[in-house]
C-alpha positions as CSV (number, residue, x, y, z in Angstrom):
1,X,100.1,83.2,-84.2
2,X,96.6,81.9,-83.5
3,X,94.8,85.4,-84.5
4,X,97.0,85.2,-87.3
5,X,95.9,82.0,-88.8
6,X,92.3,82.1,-87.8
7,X,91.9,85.4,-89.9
8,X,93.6,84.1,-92.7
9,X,91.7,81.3,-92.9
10,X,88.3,83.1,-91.8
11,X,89.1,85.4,-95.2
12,X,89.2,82.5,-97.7
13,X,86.1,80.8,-95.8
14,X,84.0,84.8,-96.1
15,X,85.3,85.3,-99.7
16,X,83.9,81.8,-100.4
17,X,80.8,82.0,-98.0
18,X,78.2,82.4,-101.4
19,X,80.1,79.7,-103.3
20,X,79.6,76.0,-103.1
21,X,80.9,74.4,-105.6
22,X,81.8,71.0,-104.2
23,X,79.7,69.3,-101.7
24,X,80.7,65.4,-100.1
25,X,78.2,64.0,-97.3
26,X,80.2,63.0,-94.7
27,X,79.0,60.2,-92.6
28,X,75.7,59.2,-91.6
29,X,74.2,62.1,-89.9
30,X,73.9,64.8,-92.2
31,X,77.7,66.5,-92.5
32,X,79.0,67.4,-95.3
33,X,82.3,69.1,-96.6
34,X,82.6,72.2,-98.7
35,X,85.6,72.8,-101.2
36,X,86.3,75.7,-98.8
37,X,87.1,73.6,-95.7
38,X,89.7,72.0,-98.0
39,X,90.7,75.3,-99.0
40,X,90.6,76.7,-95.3
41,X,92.2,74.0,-93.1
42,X,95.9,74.0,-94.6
43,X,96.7,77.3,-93.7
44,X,95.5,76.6,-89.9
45,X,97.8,73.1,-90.5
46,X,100.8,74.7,-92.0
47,X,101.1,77.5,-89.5
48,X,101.1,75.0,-86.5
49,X,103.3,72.8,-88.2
50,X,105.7,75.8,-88.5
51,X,104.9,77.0,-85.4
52,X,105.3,73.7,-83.1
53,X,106.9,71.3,-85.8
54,X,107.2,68.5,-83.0
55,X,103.2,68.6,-82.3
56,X,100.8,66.1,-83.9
57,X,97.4,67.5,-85.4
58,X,94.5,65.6,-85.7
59,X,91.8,67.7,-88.2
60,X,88.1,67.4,-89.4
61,X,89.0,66.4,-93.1
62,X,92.7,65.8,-92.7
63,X,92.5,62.9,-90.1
64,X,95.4,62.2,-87.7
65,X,98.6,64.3,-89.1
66,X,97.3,64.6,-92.9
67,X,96.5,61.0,-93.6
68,X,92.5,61.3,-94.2
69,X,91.8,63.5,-96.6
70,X,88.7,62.3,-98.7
71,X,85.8,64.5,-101.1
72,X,86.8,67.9,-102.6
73,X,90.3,68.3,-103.7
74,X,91.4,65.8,-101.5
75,X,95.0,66.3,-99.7
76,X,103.6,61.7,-84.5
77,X,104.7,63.8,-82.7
78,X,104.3,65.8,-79.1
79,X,101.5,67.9,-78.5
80,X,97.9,67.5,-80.1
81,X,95.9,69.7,-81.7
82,X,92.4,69.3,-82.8
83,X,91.0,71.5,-86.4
């Protein structure tokens, strides 16, 4: 499953790699977020939800389970997982 999701989402990140179009600062020490992590992380989020539907994920630009997401095209349970 992990291989899996990590080259799907790797794809969208390379075929995106020479494309910025949306950048948000994030925070106070220089981060920012890309379009393409908004584009990248729900496939990493939906396969472990399918995969482990009882498991709680807490993400870079999603928050805790989905409830933080802020900046380009903005979208508990057992175990944790962090993205």
């Amino acid at each position: 499953m992990a291989e899996k999701v990590i080259r799907t989402a790797g794809q969208v990140v390379r075929d995106s790699f020479d494309q910025l179009t949306c950048v948000v600062e994030k925070g106070s020490h220089g981060g920012v977020v890309t379009a393409v992590d908004y584009e990248s992380e729900p496939i990493i989020w939906e396969e472990i939800t399918q995969s482990f539907p009882s498991h709680a994920i807490h993400s870079e630009e999603r928050g805790h389970n989905g409830q933080a997401m802020i900046g380009c095209g903005s979208r508990s349970r057992g175990g944790r997982y962090g993205l």
